[in-house]
N, C-alpha and C positions, 0 to 999 in steps of 0.2 A: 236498499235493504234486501238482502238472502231468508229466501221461503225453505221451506222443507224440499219441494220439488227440486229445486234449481241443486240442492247439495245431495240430496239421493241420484240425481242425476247423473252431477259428476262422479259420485261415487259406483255407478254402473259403469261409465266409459272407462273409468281406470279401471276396475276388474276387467272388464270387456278386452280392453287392452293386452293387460297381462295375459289372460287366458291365448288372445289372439296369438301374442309371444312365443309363449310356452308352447302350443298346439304345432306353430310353426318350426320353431327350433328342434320337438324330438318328433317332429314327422305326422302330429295325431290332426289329421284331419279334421272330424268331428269336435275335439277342442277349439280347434282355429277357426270355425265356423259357430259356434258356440259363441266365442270373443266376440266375434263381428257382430251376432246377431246381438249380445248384452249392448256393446259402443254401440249400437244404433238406438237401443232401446232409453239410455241414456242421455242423447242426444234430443229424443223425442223430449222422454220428461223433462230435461233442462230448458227445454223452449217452451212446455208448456208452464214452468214456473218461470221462466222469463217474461211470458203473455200475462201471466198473475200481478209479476211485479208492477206490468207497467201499466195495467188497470187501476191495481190498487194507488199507485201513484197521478195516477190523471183524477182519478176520485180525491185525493188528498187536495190537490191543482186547485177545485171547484168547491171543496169545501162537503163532498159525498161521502168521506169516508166511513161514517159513522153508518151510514144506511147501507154499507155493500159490504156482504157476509161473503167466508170462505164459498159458500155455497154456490153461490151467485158466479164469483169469478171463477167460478170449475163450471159451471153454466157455459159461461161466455169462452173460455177456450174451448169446451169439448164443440160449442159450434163454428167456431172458426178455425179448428183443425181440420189440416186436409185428409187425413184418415177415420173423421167421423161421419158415422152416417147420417147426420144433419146435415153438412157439408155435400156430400155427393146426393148428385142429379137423382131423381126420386124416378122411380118406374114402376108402369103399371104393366101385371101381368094380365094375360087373358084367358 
């Protein structure tokens, strides 16, 4: 099953793409690094409705699904992505 994440995602890495294209082909720097940064951004979201998917399907597995809300599964990716600050090492300052 395809979430909203996983197709907005794709839909950044194709822009991203294009722009990258385009940037490259008449010379515009700024566009082509534009591109890259959308394709990655894209990339992110599609992994993180990828991680969605297959929550919400391990829940299906055992018979949870009725108990785990949208909520919940944006929960559990945003702490097991590597770019959340749940995820990275906690410091104290002095």
């Amino acid at each position: 099953m395809v979430n909203m994440d996983q197709i907005a995602g794709l839909a950044k890495q194709v822009k991203g793409s294009i722009l990258q294209t385009v940037g490259k082909a008449t010379g515009n720097r700024p566009m082509q690094i534009r591109g890259m940064a959308d394709k990655a951004t894209g990339k992110v979201q599609k992994a993180c409705g990828d991680m969605k998917a297959v929550i919400k399907r391990r829940c299906d597995l055992v018979g949870l699904r009725r108990h785990v809300s949208n909520a919940f599964a944006k929960a559990l990716v945003k702490m097991t992505s590597p770019w959340s600050p749940a995820a990275s090492p906690r410091t104290t300052s002095m």
